[in-house]
N, C-alpha and C positions, 0 to 999 in steps of 0.2 A: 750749627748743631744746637740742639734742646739742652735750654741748665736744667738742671733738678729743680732749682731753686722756683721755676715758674710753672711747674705742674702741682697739678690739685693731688691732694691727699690720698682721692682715688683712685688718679691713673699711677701714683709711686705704688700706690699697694699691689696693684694687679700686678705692677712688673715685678716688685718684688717675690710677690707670690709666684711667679710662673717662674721665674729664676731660680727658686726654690723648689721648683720639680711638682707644686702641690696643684691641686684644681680644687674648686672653692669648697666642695665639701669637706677636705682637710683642714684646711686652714679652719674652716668655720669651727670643726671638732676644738680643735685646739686653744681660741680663743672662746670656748663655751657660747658660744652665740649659735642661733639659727642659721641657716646656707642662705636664706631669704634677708635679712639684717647683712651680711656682709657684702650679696649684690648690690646692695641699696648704697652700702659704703663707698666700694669701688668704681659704682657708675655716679656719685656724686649726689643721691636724693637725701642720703643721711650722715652724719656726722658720725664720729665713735663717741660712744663714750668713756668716760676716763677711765672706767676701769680696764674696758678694751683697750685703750689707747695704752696703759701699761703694759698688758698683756703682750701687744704688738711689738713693744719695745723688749720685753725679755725673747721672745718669740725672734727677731730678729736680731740678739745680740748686741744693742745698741751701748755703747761705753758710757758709762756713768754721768760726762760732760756732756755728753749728749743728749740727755734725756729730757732736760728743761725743755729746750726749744724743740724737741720730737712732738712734746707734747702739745705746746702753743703750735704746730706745724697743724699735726693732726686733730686738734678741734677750733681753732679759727680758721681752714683752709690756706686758699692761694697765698703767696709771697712769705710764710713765716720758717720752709725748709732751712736749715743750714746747708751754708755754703759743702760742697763734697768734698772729699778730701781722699788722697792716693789712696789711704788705708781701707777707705769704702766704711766708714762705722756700722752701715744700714743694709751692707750683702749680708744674710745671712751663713754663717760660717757651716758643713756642717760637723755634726758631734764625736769626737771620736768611739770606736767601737773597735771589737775583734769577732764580731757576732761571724759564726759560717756561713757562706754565700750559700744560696738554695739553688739545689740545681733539679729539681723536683715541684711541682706547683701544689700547693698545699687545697687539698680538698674536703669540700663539708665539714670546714671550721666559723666560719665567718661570724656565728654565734658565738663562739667560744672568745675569738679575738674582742668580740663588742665588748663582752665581760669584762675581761680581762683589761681593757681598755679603761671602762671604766675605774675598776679598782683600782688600778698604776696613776690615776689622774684624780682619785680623790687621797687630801691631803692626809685625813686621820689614816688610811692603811698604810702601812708602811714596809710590810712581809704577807707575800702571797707564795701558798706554796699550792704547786700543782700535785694532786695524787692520783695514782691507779696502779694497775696493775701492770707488771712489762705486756710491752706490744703496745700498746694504748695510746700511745702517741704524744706522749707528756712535752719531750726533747723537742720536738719538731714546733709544739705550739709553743714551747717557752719562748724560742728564737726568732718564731713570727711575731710575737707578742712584743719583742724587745724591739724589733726593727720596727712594729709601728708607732712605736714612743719613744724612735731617735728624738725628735723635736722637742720631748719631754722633760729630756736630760741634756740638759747644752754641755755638761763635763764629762756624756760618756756613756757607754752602755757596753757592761762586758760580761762574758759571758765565760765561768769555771766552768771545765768537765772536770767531774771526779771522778766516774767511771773506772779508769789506769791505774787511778789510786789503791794502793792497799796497806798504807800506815797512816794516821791520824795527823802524824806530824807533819806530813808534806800537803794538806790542805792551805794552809797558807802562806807558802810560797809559789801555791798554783795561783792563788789572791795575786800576790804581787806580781809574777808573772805575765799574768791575764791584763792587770792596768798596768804591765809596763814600768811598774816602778824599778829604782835600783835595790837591790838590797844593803841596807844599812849595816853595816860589821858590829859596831857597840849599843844597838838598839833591840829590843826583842821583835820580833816581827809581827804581831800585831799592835803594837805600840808603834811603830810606824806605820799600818793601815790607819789606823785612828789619826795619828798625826797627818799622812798624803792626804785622806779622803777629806775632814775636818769636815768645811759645812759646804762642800761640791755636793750640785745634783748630780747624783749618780745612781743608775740599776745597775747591781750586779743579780746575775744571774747562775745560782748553783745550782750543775745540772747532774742529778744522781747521787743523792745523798746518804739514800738509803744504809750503803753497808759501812757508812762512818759516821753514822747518825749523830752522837754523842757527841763528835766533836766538833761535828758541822753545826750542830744545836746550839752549842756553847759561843761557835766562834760567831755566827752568825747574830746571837742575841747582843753579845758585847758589842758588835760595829754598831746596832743600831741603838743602840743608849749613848755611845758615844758621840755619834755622825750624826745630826738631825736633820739632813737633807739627804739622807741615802735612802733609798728604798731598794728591795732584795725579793727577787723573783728563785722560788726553789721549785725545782722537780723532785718525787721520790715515790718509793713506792709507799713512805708512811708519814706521817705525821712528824714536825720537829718536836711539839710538844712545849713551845716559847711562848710569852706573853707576847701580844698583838701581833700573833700567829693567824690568815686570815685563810681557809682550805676552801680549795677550789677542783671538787672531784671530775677528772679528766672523764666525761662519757664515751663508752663505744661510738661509733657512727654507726646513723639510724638503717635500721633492716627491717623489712615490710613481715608484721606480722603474719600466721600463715591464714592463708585468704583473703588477703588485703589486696585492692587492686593495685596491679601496676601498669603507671602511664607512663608514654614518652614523648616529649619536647623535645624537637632537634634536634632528636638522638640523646639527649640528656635525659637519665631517669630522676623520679621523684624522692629518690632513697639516696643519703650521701654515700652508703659504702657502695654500691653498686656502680654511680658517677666514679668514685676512685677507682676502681677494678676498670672500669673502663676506659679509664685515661692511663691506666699504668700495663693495660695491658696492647693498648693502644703503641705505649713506647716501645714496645717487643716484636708487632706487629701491625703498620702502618694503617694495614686494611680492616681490624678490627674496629665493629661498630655494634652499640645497643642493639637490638632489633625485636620485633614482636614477635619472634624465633624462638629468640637465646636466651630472653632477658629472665626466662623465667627459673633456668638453669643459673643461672647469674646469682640471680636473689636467692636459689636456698644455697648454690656455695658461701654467700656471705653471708646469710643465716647459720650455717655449721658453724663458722667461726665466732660469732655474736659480734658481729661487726668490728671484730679489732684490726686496727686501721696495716698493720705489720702482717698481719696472717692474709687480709685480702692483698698487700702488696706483693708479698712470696708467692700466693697461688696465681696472681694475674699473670706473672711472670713463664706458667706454661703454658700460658696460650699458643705461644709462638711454636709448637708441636701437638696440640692440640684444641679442640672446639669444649666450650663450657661443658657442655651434655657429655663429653668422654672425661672431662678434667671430672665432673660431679661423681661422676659412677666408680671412681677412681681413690676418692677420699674415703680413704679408711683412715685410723687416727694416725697412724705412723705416718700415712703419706701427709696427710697437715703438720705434725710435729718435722717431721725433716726436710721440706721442703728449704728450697734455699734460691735467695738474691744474686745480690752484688757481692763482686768481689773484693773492693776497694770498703768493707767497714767493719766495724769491728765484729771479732769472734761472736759477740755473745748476741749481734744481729742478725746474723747468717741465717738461722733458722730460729722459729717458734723453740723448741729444746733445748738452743741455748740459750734463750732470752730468759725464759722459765727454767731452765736450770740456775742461772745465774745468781736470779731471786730466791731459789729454794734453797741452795747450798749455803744463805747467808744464814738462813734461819736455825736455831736450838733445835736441839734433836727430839726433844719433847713436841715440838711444834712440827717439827717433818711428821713424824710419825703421826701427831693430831690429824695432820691434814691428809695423808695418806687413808687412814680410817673414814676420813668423813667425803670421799670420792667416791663410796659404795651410792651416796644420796642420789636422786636422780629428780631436778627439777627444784632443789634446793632444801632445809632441812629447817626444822624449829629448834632453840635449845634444849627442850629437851628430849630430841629424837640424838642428839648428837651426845650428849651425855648418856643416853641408854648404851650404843653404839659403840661410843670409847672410852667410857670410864675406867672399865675394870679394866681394858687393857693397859692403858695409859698408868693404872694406880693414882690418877689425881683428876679431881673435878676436869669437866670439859670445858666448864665456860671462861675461865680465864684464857685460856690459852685459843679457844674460837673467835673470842675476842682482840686477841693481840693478832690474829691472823686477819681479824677485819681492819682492825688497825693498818695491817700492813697493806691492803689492797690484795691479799692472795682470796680473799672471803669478799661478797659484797652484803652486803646488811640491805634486808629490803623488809615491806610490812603488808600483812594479808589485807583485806577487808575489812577486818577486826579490828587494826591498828596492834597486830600484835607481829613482833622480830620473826623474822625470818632472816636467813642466810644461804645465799647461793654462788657457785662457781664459774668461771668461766667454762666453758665448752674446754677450751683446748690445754687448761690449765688440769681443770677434770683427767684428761686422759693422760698427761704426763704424769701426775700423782697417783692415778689406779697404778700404771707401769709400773712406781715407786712400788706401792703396795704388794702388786703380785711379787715383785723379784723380793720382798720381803719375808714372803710365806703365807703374811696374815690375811691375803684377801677371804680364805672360804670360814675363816673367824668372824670377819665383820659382816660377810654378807648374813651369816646366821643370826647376828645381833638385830642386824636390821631389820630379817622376817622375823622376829619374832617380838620386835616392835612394832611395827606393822601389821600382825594379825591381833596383837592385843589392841592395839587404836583401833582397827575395824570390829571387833566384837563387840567392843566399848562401844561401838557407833551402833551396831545393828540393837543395843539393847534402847539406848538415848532416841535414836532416829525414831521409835514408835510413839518420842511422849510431847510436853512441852519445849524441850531444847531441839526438835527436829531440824530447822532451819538449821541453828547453827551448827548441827554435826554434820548435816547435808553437806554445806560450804566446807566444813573442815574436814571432809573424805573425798569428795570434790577437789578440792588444793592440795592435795596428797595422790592424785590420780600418779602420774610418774612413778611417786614412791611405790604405789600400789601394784602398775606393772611391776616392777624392777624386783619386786618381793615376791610376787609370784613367778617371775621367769626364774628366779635360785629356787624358791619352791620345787617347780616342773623339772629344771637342768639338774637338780642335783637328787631329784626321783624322792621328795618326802611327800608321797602322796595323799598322806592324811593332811598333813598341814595344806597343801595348796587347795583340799576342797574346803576345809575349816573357811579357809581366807576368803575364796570365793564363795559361799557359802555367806559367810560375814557379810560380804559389799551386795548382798543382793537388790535391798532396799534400797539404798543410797543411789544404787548402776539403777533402777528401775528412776528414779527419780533424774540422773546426769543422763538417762537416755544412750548407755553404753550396753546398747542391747549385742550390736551384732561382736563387740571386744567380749563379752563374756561366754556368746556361743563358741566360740575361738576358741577360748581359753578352758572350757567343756571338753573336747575333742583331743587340745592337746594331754589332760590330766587321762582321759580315756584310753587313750596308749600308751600310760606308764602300765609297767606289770603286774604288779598287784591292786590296782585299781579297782575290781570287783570285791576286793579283802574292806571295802567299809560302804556297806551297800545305805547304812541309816544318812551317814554326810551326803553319799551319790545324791539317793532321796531327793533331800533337802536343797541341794544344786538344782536337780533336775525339774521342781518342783517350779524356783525362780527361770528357767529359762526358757522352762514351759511357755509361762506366763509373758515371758519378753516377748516372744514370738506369737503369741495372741493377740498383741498390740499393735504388734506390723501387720497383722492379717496371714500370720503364713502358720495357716490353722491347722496343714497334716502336718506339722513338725509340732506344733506345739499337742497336739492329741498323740503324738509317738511316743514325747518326753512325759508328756504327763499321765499314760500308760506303762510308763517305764516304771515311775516313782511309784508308782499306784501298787503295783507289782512286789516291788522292793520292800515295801512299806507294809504291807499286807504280810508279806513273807517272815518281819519281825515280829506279829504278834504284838503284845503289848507296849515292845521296845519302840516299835515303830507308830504308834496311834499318833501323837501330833503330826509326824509327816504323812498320812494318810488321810488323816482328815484335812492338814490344806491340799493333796491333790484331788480331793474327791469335789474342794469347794471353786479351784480352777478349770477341772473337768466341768462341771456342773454349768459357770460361767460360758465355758466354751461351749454346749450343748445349748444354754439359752438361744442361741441366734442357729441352731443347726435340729433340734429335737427338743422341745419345752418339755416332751413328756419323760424323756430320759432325763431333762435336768432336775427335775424337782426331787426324786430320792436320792439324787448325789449332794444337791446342797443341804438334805432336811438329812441324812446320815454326818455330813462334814460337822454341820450346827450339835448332833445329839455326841457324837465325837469330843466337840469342843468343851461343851457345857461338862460331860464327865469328869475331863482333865481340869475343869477349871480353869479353862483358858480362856478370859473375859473378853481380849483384843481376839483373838481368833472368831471368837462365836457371834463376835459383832460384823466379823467383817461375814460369814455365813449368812447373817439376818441380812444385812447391804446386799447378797446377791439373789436371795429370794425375794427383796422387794424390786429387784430388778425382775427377776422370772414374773411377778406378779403384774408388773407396768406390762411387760409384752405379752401377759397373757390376758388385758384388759379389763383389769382389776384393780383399778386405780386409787379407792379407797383403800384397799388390804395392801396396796403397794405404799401410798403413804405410809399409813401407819409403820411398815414395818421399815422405811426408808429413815423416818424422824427416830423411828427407835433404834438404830444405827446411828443416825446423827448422835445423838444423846452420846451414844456411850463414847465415841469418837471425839467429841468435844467434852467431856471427862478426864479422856486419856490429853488432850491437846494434840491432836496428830493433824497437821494441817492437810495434811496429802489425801488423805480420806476424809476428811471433813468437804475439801471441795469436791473429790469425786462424787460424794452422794449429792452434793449442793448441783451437780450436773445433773444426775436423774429425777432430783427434786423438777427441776428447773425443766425437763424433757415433759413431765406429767406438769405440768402445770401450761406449758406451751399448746400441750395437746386439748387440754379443756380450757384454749385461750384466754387462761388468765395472765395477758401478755406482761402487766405490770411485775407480779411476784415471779415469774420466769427470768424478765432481766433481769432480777436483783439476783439469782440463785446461781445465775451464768456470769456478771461482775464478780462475786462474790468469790465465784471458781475463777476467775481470772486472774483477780488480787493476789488470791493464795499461792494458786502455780508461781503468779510472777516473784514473789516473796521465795519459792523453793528454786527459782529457775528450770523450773519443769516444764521445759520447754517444748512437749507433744502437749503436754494439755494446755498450753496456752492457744496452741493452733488449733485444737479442738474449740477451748473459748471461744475463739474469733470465729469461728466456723458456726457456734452454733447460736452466738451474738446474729450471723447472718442470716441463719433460718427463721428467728425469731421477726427480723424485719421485711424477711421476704413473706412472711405468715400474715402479716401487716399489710403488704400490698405496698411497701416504701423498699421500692425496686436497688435505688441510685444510695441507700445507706446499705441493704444489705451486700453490696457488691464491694463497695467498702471493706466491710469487714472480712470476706470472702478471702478478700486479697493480703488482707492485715494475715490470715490465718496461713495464706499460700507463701507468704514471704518467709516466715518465721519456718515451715515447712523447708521452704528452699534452703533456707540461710543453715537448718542444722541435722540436713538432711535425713528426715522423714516419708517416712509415706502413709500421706496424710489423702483418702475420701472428700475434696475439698470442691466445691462447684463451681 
């Protein structure tokens, strides 16, 4: 039989490591080396070095007398092993734990564990607390986190539930409990955790701190000023608020944006909640598999839920009575809030309602009520959309208390474009707190706060969006789209017909610029069927006026000549009241007649312009001049078309309106292609490109590209304008347009 004593350093380590359950990328984690350095080790081409060479010896629990000659063993090689001995000094022992056995395979974490990995293994942290919201999957990663840095803690890894708990006082005797100790009769009992633990590596692990924050805060700070080899892994839904407190915000699992492609490998999708739903629904029903069928059913049920890891495990669970596509068509919000698991765990995991109740009932009634109010939001809210919202009802400021809700994980804090706060909800958290709210009375309170926040931000916009800040009101009525629905569906449902044309009326500009032609037709039709809708014919107008013109752009010219006959009509009928909204339909009629009757257009747009100039409407009469030098280009006039094109620019570029600055920089650029001055053409067509792309005005960008390609087909440089062609068709495809494109 083989001594120890006469093998190389190598082959003891390999056995030892494979005795030890580990394969070499373990072990390598653990002794900070490369996986490449430790094969080197084991098959003999390299030596350890010292600092390894310690490392190996705490790594495999080698007794204090042993550690000289481990040392001389493992860096002068053969003959220097000590003799073996019954006790084994050199088996690795392993660490005691009470951690819960997994009877479940933990999916689309593998990043979270790396993290987590790391922090538990470097020495300055010494407190990591996991947060989120319930459902979120805090509990399950804490306890995978802990079992992969058994090796870590050679005295232990244990793991408190405080969840049971509901007195302060019984937190640490669930401590002592959890490590097994006795309890002490004439000792207080953290004074003997300090004493047991002393200077043992030990994670403890305290899992749901949440609704005993205070004195889980407290107890947990005092071990670690005491214990200097403890390190303390916390779950919660908030913050402890402790010195060398290190937060590590638990993410949903990833959900494929909407029109994001999805692929499949091996029946495995590219999105981890969707891989989970499929492995758990797998456990229900043996025969379920991904498939280029289902998969797309699949992904928007784990999109309703925003991928929390609890709501896809409850809903995968009805597979086993029915297929995705009837499970989809089936979630309505109750059916997601009471959906239900396993039998064997606790109450408040049963369903999404009680997870979330759980967490709500802990919090101050000021703060239910907060959050109640701020579920009218749709798509998330700025502070001060949520102070308009709930102030006065609340009677006290809103940002504190939005803030302690973000704190808690019932809020997430996210940031626009701008780098300025934003704050949004879960989906499923969303719909338990509207519940709250309605059964409270105060829903049809908030929702009126909110439209009537909401039509003053988009009035605001409609007046800003003409000047130098265009851009950024574009963006910020644009990131408020949600809100925008959500404000005029109470507008429309709750029949205040004035306000939902006011509003839609307001977002005309901005929707012509986000390219929400065919949501505004919609939303036309439906204010159309309320009943007094004819009782405010000057706002109709003015609606009709903008959707006219939408539908001019898509080319669907008898609806937009109906509407803009309609307004023409209206407008005309108020006499004085009505002259600004008659003069823009006489200068979109006019536009529309360009390409159908030149000789009809020109006393519509030369009446719009004499219109404008009366009232003094400088932006109005500018944009009249901009469509007679268009009439003037197609009627082959191309000096009186300049002229009167640049004298639009002028005033456009006065006002700072980038949206009309590039649209004339386009017919600039059309009359100058035509008398092949190919050079000033492309600058006129970049020029409108840059702009669009600056508004994300994303028709004229395809137009750009389209008409970048005319320019190089005009060239006779076949193989660039095709290029562009396509640059314009894709941007078409990608935001569905219908774009004239070759």
């Amino acid at each position: 039989m083989e001594n120890a004593n006469e093998i190389s350093f190598g082959e003891w380590l390999k056995r030892q490591r494979k005795a030890a359950g580990w394969i070499q990328e373990q072990l390598a984690r653990q002794v900070h080396c490369s996986t490449i350095t430790l094969r080197k080790v084991e098959a003999g081409e390299r030596r350890p070095s010292e600092q390894m060479a310690v490392r190996l010896a705490e790594i495999f629990h080698l007794a204090p007398e042993e550690r000289e000659s481990f040392l001389r063993f493992a860096r002068r090689g053969l003959g220097n092993a000590p003799a073996p001995t019954p006790a084994a000094p050199w088996q690795p022992a392993a660490p005691r734990s009470n951690l819960p056995a997994a009877v479940t395979s933990l999916v689309g974490r593998e990043k979270e564990l790396a993290e987590l990995q790391g922090y538990l293994q470097n020495a300055s942290i010494r407190l990591v607390s996991l947060v989120g919201p319930p459902g979120i999957g805090k509990t399950r990663l804490s306890v995978e986190a802990g079992r992969a840095a058994l090796s870590e803690f050679p005295d232990g890894v244990f793991f408190v539930a405080l969840a049971p708990l509901n007195d302060p006082a019984l937190i640490e005797p669930a401590v002592i409990q959890a490590l097994d100790f006795a309890a002490a009769r004439k000792q207080p009992i953290e004074q003997q955790l300090i004493h047991s633990i002393g200077d043992k590596r030990i994670l403890l692990i305290f899992d749901n701190c949440e609704h005993l924050i205070e004195e889980a805060a407290r107890l947990v700070s005092d071990l670690l000023s005491a214990c200097p080899r403890l390190k303390i892994l916390v779950t919660s839904r908030e913050a402890l608020r402790v010195p060398g407190e290190w937060l590590y915000p638990v993410p949903a699992l990833d959900v494929p944006a909407e029109g994001a492609p999805l692929e499949l490998e091996a029946g495995r999708a590219n999105f981890s909640a969707l891989t989970l739903f499929a492995e758990r629904a797998r456990a229900v029903r043996p025969d379920f598999r991904l498939t280029a069928e289902n998969i797309g059913a699949v992904a928007a049920i784990c999109a309703q839920v925003d991928g929390l890891p609890l709501a896809i495990e409850l809903l995968a669970a009805r597979i086993r009575l029915m297929s995705p596509q009837a499970l989809l068509e089936q979630m309505t919000a109750d059916f997601v809030l009471s959906a239900d698991g396993m039998r064997a765990v606790p109450a408040r995991q049963k369903t999404l309602n009680n997870a979330i109740a759980w967490s709500y009932h802990a919090l101050s009634a000021a703060e239910q009520s907060a959050l109640n109010l701020l579920s009218v939001f749709s798509g998330g809210f700025t502070p001060q959309a949520a102070e308009a919202v709930c102030a006065e009802t609340l009677g006290q400021p809103a940002a504190d208390l939005v803030n302690a809700l973000a704190d808690k994980n019932l809020l997430r804090r996210v940031f626009n474009g701008r780098s300025e706060p934003r704050f949004a909800m879960l989906k499923v958290i969303q719909q338990f707190v509207l519940n709250q709210l309605q059964l409270s009375g105060q829903e049809a309170q908030a929702r009126q706060k909110h439209l009537e926040y909401f039509l003053q931000l988009a009035e605001q916009g409609a007046r800003e969006i003409r000047g130098p800040l265009q851009v950024e009101w574009a963006d910020r009525l644009q990131g408020e789209q949600y809100n925008l629905h959500a404000a005029l569906e109470w507008a429309v449902s709750s029949q205040q017909t004035e306000t939902a044309l006011r509003l839609l009326g307001a977002l005309g500009w901005s929707w012509e610029i986000g390219g929400h032609y065919r949501e505004a037709r919609a939303w036309l039709e439906r204010i159309r069927a309320l009943p007094d809708a004819e009782s405010h014919p000057l706002l109709m107008a003015r609606v009709l006026n903008h959707i006219g013109r939408y539908q001019w752009t898509q080319d669907a010219f008898a609806d937009a000549r109906a509407l803009l006959e309609e307004s023409r009509a209206k407008s005309a009928a108020l006499g004085e009241a009505g002259k600004s909204a008659l003069a823009e339909a006489l200068n979109w009629l006019g536009l529309l007649e360009i390409g159908q009757n030149k000789e009809a257009a020109r006393p519509l747009l030369e009446q719009s312009l004499e219109l404008n100039r009366q009232s003094g409407d400088e932006w109005c009469a500018a944009l009249s001049t901009f469509h007679l030098g268009i009439l003037e280009s197609n009627s082959g006039q191309p000096a009186l078309a300049r002229s009167l094109l640049e004298e639009s620019l002028a005033a456009f570029e006065r006002f700072g309106d980038l949206f009309f600055i590039s649209r004339i920089s386009i017919f600039l650029g059309y009359l100058f292609l035509e008398q092949k001055e190919f050079e000033q053409a492309r600058q006129c067509f970049e020029r409108h490109i840059e702009l669009d792309t600056q508004l994300h005005f994303w028709d004229g960008i395809a137009e750009g590209w389209r008409d970048l390609g005319n320019l190089f087909r005009a060239q006779g440089d076949l193989k660039r304008a095709e290029e562009y062609y396509e640059r314009g068709r894709a941007v078409a495809r990608e935001h569905g347009l219908v774009k004239n494109i070759p």
